[in-house]
MDAnalysis code that builds the backbone (N, CA, C; Angstrom):
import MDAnalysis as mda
import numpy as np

u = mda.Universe.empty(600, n_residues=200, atom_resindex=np.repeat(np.arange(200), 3), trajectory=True)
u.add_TopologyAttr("name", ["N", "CA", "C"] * 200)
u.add_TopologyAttr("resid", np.arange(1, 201))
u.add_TopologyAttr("resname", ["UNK", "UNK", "UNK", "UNK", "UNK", "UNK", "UNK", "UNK", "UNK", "UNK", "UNK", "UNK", "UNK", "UNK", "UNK", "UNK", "UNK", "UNK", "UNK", "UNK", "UNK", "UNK", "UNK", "UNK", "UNK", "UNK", "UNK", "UNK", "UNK", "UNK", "UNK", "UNK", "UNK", "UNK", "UNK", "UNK", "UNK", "UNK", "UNK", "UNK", "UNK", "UNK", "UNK", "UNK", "UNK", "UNK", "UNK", "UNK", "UNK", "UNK", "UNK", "UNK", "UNK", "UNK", "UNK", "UNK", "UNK", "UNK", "UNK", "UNK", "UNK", "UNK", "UNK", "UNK", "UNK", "UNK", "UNK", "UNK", "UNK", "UNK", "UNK", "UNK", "UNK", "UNK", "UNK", "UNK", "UNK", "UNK", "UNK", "UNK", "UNK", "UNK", "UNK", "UNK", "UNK", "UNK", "UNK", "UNK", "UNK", "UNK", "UNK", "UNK", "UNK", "UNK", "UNK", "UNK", "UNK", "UNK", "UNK", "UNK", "UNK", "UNK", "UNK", "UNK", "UNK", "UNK", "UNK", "UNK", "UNK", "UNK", "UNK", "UNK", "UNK", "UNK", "UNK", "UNK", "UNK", "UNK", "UNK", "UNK", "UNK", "UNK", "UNK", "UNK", "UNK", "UNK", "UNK", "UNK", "UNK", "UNK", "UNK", "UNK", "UNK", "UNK", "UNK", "UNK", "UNK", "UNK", "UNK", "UNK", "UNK", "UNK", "UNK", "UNK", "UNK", "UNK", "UNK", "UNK", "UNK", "UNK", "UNK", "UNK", "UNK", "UNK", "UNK", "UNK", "UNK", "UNK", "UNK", "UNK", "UNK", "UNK", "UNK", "UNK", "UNK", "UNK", "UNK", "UNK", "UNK", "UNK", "UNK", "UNK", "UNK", "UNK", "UNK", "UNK", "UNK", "UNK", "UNK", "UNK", "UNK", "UNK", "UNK", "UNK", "UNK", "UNK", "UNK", "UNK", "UNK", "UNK", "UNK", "UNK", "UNK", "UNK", "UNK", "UNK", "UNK", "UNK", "UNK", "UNK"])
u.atoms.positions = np.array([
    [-59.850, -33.149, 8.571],
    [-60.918, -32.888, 7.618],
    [-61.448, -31.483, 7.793],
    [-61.838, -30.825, 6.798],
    [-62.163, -29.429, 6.880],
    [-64.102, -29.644, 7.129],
    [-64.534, -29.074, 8.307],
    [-65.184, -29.518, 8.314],
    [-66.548, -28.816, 7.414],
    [-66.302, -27.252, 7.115],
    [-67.247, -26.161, 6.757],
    [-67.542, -26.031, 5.333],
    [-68.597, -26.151, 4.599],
    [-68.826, -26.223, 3.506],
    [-67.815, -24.846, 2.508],
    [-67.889, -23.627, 3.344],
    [-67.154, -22.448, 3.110],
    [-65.875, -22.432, 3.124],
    [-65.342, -22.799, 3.529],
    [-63.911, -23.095, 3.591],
    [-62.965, -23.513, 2.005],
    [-64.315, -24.174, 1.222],
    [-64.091, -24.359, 0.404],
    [-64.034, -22.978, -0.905],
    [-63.064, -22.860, -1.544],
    [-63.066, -22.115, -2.606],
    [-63.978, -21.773, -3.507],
    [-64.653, -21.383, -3.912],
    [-65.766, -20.707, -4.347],
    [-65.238, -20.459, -6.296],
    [-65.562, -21.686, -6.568],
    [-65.363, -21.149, -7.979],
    [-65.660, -19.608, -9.196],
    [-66.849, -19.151, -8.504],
    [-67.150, -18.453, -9.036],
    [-67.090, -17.303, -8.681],
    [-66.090, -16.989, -7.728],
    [-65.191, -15.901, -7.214],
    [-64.101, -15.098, -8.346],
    [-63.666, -16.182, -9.040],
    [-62.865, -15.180, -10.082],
    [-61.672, -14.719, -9.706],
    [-60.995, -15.704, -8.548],
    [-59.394, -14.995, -7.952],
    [-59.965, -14.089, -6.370],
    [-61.088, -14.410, -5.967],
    [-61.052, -13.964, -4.513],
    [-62.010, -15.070, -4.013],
    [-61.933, -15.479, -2.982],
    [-62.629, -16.382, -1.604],
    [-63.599, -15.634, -1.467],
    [-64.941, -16.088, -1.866],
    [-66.293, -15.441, -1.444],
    [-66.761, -16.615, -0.144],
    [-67.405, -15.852, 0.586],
    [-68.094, -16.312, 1.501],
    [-69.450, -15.908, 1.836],
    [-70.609, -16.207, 2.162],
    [-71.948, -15.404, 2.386],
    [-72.251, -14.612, 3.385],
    [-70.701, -14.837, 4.185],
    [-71.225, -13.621, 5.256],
    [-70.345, -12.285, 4.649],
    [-70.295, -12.595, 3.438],
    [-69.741, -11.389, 2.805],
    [-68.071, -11.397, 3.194],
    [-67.193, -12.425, 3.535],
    [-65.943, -12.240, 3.957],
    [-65.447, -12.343, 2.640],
    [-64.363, -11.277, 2.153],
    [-63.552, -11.473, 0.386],
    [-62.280, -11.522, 1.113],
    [-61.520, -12.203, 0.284],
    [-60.053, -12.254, 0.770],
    [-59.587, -12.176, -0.657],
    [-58.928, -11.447, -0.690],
    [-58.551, -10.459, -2.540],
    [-57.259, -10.533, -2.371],
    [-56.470, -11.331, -1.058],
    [-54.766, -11.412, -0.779],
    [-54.055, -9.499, -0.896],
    [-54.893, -8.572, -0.295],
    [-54.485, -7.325, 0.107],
    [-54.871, -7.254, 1.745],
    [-55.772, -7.781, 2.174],
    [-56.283, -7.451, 3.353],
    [-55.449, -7.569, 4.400],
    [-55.066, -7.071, 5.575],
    [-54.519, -7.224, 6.551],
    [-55.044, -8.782, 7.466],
    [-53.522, -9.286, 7.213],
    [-53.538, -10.698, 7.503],
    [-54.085, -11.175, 9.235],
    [-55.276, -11.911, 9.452],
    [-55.416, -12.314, 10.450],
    [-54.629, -13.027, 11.659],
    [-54.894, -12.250, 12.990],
    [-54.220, -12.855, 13.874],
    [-53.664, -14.370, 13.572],
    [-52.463, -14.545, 13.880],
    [-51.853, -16.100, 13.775],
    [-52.609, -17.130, 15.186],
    [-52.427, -16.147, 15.945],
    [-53.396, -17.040, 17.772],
    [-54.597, -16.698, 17.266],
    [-55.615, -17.650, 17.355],
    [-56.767, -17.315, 17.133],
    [-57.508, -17.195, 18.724],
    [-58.474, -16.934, 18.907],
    [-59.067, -16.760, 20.437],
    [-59.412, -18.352, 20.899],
    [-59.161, -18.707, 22.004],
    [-59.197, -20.371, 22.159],
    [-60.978, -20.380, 22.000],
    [-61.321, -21.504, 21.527],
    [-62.697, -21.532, 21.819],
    [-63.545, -22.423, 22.751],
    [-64.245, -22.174, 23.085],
    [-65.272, -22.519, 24.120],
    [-65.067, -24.183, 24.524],
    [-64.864, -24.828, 25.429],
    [-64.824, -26.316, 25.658],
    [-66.325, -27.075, 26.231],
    [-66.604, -27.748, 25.800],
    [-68.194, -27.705, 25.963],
    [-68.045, -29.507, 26.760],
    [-69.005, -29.789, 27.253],
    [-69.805, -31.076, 27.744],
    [-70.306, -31.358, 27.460],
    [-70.526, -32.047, 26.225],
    [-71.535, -32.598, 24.685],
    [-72.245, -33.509, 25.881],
    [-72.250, -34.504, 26.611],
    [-72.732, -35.253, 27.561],
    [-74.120, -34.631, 28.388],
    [-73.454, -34.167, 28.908],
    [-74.468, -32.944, 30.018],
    [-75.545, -32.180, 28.821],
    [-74.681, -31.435, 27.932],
    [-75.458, -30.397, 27.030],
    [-76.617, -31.268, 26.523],
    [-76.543, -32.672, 25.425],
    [-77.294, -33.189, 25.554],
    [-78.357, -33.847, 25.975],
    [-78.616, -33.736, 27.303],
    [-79.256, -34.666, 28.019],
    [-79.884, -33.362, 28.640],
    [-79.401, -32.073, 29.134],
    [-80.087, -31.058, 29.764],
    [-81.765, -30.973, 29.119],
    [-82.147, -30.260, 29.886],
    [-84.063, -29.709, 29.695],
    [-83.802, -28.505, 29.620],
    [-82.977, -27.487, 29.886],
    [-82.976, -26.493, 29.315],
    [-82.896, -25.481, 28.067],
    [-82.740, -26.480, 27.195],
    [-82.932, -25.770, 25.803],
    [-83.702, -25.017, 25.261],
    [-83.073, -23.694, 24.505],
    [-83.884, -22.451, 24.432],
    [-84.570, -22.618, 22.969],
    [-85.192, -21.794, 22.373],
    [-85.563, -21.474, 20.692],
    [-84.164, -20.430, 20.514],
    [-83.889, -20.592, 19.243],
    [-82.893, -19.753, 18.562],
    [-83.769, -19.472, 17.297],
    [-84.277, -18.714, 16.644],
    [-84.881, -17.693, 15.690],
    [-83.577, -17.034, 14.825],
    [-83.327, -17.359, 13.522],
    [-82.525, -16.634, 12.436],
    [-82.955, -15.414, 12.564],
    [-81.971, -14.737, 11.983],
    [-81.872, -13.213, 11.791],
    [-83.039, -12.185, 10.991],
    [-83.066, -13.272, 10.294],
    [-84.217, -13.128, 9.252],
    [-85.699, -13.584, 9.395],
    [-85.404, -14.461, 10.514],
    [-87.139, -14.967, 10.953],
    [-87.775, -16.065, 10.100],
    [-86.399, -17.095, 9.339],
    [-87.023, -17.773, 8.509],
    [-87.177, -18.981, 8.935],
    [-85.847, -19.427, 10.402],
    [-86.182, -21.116, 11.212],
    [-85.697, -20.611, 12.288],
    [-86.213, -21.527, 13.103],
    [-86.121, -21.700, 14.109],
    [-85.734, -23.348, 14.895],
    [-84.768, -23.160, 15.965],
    [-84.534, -24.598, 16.386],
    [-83.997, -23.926, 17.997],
    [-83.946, -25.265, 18.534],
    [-83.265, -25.480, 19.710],
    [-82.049, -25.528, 19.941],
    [-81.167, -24.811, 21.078],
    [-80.202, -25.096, 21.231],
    [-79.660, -25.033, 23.091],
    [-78.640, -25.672, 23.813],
    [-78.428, -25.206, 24.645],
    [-77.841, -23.536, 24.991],
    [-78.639, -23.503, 26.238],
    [-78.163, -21.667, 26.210],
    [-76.702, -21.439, 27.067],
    [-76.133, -22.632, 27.183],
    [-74.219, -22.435, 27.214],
    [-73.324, -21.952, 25.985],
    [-74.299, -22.422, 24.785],
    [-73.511, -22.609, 23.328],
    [-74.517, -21.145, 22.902],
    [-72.905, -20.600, 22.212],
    [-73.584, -19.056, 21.806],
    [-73.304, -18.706, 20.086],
    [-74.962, -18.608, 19.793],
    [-74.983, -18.601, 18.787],
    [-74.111, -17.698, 18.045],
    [-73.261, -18.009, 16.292],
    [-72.954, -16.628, 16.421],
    [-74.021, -16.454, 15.059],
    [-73.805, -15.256, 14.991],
    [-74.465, -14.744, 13.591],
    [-73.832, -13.852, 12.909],
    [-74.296, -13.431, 11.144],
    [-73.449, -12.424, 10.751],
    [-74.562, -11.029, 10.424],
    [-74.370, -10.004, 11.069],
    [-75.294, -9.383, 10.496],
    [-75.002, -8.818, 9.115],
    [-76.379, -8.745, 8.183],
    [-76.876, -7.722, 7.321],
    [-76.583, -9.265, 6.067],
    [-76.000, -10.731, 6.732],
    [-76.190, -11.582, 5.657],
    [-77.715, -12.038, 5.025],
    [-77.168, -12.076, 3.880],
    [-78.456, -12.122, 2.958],
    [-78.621, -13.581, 3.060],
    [-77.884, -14.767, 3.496],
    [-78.136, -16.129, 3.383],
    [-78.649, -16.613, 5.086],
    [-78.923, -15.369, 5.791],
    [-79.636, -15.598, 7.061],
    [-78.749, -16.743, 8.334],
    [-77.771, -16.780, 8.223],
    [-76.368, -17.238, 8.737],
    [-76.428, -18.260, 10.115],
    [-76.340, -18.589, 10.396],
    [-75.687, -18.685, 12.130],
    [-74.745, -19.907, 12.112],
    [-74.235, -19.818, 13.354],
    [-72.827, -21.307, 13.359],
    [-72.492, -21.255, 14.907],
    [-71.975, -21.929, 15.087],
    [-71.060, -22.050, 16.584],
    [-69.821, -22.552, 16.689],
    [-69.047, -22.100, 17.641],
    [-67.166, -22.118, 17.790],
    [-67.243, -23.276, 18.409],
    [-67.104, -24.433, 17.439],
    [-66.809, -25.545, 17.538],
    [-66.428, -26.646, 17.271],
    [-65.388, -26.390, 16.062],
    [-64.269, -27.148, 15.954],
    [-63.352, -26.181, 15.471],
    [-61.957, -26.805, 15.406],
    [-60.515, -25.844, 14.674],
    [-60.688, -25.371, 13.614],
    [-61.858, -25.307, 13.372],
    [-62.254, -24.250, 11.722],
    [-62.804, -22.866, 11.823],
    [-61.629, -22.002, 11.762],
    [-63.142, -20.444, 12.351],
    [-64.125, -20.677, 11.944],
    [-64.897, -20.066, 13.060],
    [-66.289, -20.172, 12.670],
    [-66.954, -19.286, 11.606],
    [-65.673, -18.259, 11.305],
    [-67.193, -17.584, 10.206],
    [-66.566, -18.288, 8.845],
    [-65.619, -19.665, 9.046],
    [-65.529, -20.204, 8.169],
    [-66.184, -21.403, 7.797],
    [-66.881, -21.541, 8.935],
    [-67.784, -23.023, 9.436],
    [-68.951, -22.695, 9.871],
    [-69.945, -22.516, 8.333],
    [-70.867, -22.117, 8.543],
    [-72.408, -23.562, 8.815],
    [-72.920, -23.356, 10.299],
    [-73.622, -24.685, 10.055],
    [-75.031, -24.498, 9.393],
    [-76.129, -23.570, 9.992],
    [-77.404, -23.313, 8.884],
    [-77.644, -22.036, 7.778],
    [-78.271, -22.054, 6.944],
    [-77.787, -21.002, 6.131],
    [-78.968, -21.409, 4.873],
    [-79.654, -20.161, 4.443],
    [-80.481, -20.292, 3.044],
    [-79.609, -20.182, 1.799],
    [-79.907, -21.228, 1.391],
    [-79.060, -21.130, -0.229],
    [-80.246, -20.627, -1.330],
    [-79.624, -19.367, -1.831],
    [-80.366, -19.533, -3.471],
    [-79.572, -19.826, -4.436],
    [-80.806, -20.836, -4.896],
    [-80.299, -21.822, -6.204],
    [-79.536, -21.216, -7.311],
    [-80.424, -20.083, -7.870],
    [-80.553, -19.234, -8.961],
    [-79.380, -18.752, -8.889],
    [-78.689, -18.320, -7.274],
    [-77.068, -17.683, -7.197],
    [-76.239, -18.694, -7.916],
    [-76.121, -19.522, -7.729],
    [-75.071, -20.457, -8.227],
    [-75.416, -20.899, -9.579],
    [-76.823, -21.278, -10.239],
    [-77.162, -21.621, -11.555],
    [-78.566, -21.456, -11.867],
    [-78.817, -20.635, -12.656],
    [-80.374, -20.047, -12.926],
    [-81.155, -21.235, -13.367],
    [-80.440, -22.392, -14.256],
    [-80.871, -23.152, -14.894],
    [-81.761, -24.316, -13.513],
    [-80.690, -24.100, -12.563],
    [-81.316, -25.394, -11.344],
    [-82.181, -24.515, -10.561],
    [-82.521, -23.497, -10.622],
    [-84.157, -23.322, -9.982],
    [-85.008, -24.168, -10.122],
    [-86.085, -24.373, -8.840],
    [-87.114, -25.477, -9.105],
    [-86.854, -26.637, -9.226],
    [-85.040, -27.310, -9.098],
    [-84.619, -28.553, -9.486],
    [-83.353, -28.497, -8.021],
    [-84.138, -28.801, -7.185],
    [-83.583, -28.783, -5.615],
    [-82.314, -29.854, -5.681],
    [-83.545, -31.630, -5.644],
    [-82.376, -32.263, -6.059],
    [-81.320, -32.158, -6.594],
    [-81.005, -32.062, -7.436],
    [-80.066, -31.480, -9.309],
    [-79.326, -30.468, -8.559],
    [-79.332, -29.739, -8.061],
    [-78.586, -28.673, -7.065],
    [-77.949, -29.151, -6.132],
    [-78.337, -30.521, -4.997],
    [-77.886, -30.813, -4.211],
    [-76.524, -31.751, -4.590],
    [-77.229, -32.278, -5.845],
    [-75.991, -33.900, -6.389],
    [-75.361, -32.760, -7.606],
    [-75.040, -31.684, -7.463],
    [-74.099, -30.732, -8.517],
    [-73.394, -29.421, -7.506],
    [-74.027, -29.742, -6.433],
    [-73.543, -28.218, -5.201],
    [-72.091, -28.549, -5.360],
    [-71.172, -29.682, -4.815],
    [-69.568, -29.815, -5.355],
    [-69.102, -29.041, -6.504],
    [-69.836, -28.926, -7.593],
    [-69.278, -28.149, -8.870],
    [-68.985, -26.639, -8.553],
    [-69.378, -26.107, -7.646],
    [-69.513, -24.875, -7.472],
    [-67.983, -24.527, -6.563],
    [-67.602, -25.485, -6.409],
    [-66.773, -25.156, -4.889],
    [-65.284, -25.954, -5.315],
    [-64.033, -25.392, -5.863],
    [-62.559, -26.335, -6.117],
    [-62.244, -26.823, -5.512],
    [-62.248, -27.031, -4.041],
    [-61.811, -27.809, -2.828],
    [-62.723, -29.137, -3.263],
    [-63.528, -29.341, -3.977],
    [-64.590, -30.809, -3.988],
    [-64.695, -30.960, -5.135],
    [-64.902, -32.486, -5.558],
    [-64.337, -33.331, -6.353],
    [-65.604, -34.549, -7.059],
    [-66.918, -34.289, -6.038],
    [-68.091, -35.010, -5.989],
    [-68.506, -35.293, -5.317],
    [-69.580, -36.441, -5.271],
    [-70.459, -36.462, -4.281],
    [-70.308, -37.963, -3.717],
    [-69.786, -37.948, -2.451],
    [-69.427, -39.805, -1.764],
    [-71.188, -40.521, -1.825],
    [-71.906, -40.026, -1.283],
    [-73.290, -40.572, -0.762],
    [-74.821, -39.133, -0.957],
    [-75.419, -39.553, -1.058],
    [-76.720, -38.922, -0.984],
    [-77.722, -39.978, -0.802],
    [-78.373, -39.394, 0.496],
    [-79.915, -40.313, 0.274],
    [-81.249, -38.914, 0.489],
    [-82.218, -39.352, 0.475],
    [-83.639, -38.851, 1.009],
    [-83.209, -38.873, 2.241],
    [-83.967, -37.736, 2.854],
    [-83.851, -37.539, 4.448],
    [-84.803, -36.456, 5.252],
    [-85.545, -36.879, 6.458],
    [-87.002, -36.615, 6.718],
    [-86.376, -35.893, 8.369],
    [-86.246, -34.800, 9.075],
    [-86.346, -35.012, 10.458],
    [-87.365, -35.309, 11.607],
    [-87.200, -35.113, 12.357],
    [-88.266, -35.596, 13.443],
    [-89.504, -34.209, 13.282],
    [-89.033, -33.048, 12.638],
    [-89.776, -32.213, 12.768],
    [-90.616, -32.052, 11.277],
    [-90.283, -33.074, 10.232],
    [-90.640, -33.781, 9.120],
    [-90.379, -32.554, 7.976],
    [-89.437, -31.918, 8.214],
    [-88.292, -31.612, 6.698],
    [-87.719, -32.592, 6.171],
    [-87.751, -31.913, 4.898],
    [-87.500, -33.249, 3.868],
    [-86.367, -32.615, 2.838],
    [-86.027, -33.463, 2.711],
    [-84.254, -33.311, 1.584],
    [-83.706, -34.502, 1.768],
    [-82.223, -34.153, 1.798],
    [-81.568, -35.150, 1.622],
    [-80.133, -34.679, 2.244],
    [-79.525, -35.433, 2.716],
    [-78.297, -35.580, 3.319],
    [-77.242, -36.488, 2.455],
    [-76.005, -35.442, 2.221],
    [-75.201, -35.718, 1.686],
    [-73.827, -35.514, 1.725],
    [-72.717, -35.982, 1.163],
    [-71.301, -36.201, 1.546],
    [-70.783, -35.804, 0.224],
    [-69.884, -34.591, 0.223],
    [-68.565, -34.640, -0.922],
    [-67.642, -34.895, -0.556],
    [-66.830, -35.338, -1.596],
    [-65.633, -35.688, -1.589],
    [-64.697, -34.568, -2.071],
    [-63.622, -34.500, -1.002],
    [-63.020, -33.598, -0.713],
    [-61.952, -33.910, -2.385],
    [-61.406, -32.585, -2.618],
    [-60.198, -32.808, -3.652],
    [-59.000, -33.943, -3.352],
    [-58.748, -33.988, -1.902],
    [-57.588, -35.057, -1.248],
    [-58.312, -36.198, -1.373],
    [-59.214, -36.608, -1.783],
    [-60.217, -37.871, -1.642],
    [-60.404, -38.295, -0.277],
    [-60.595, -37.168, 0.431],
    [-61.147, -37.397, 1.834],
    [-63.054, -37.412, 1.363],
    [-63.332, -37.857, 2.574],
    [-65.020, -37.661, 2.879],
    [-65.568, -36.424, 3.944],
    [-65.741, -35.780, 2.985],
    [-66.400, -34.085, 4.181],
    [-67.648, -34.865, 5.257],
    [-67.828, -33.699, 5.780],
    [-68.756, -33.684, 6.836],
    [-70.225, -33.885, 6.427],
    [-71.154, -34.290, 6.821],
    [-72.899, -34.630, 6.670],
    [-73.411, -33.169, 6.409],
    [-73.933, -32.877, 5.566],
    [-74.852, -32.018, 5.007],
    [-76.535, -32.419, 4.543],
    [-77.033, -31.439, 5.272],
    [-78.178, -31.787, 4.866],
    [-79.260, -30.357, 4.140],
    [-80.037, -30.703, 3.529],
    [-80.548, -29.874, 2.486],
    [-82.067, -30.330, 2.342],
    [-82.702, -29.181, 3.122],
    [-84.022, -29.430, 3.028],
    [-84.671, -28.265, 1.900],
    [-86.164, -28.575, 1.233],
    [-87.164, -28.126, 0.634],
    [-87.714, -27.154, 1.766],
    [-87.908, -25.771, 0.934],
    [-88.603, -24.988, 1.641],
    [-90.138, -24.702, 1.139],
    [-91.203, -24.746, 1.678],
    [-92.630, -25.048, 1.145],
    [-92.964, -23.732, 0.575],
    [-93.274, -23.734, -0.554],
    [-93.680, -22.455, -1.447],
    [-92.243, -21.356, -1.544],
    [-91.266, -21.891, -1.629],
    [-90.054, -21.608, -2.546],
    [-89.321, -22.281, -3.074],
    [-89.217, -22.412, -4.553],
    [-88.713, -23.436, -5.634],
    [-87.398, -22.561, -5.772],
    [-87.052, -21.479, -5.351],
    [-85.245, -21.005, -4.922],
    [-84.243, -21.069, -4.561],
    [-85.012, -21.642, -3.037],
    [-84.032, -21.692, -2.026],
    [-84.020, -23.137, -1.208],
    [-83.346, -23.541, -0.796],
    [-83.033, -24.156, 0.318],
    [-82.530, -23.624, 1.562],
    [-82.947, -24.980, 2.463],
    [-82.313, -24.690, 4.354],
    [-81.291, -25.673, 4.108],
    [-80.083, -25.054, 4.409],
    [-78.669, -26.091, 4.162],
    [-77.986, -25.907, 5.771],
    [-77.977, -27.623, 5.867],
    [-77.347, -27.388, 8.046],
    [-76.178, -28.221, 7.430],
    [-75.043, -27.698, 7.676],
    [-73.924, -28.447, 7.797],
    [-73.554, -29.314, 9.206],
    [-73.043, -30.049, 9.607],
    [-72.910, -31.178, 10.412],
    [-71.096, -30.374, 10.847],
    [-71.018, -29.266, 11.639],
    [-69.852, -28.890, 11.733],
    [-69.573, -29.102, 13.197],
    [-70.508, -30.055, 14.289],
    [-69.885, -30.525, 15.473],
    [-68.748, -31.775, 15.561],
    [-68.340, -31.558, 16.657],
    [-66.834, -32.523, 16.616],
    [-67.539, -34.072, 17.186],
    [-66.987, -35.613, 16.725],
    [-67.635, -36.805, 16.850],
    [-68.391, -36.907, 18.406],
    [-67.756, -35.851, 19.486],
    [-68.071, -36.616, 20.887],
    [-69.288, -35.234, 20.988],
    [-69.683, -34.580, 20.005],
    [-70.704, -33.524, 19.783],
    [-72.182, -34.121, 19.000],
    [-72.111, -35.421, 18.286],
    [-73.047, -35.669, 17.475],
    [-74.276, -35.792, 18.189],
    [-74.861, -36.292, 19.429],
    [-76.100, -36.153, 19.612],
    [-76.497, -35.053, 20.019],
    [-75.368, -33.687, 20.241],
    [-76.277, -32.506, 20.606],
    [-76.629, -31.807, 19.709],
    [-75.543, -32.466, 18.175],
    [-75.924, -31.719, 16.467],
    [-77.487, -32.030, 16.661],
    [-77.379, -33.934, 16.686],
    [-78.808, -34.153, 16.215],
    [-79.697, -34.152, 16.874],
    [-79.817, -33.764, 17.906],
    [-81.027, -33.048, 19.001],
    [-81.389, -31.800, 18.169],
    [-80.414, -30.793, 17.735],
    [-80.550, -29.325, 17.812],
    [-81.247, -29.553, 15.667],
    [-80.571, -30.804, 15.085],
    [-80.984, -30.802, 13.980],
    [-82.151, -31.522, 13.257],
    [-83.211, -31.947, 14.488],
    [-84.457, -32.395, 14.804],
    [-85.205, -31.181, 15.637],
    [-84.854, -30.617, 15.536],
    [-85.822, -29.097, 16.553],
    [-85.776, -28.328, 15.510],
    [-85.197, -28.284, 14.639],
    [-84.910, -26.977, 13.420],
    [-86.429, -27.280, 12.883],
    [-87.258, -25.848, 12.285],
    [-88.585, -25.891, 12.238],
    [-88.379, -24.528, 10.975],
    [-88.971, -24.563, 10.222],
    [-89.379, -23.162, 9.310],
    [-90.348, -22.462, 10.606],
    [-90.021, -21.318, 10.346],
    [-90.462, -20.271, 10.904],
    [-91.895, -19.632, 10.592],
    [-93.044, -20.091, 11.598],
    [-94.248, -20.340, 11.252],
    [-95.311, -18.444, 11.082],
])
């Protein structure tokens, strides 16, 4: 399963792979290493359960959450969607993007102010997806509110948990956390995706 919302084709690219950390692939570019760099092997066990967890602060100063300080954040600079992710599953990471501000208005002027309607139509935007498996309402411990949801992949697979919170006094944008840890990783996602806080 692919796990990164990005990974997916970008309809409105026009014959190139857009990505928000600004990556274009226009099929001229000098083709990426075939070995990729091995990545990091972690102790989802230990990591979870540790007391050492730091604040991690976006680039932009817009959230903030917890994370262990073994796992290294990455980021992209000078992105306008305020970026970060971590090398942690077989999907590059600047292809597996996990938090990230979406504006609405980028993808359809008409769904400004209509968060929902954006979240159960975000598949339309992207050819790799096909619709939407599940959506419900969804609150964290740190009491963001949206909703968490599942597309369905073009293969009629089921993608990864996405979730999509309301940002208070912007009808633009959303906080979008993709769910891009591997199954024996899920309680250190949802530790780190219960600490995520707007940036006060």
């Amino acid at each position: 399963l692919v796990g990164g919302v990005y990974w997916w084709v970008s309809k409105k690219s026009k014959g190139q792979i857009v990505f928000p950390a600004g990556i274009n692939y226009t099929g001229n570019e000098t083709p990426a290493p075939t070995q990729q760099p091995q990545r990091p092997q972690y102790d989802y066990t230990k990591l979870a359960a540790a007391s050492d967890w730091i604040d991690f602060t976006s680039p932009r100063g817009q959230y903030v959450f917890k994370y262990p300080p073994s796992m290294i954040p990455l980021i992209f600079p000078g992105d306008v969607n305020d970026t970060v992710t971590f090398d942690v599953s077989d999907v590059p990471a600047q292809f597996n993007l996990m938090v990230l501000i979406e504006t609405i208005s980028s993808y359809d002027v008409k769904l400004r102010g209509r968060p929902e309607e954006f979240v159960r139509n975000y598949w339309k935007f992207f050819g790799g997806l096909k619709g939407v498996s599940s959506i419900e309402t969804y609150q964290t411990e740190k009491g963001l509110q949206g909703w968490k949801v599942r597309y369905l992949l073009q293969t009629d697979a089921v993608g990864s948990d996405n979730y999509f919170f309301t940002i208070p006094g912007q009808n633009d944008k959303v906080l979008h956390v993709n769910n891009i840890f591997p199954a024996e990783g899920q309680t250190v996602f949802n530790r780190l995706l219960n600490s995520l806080d707007f940036k006060k």
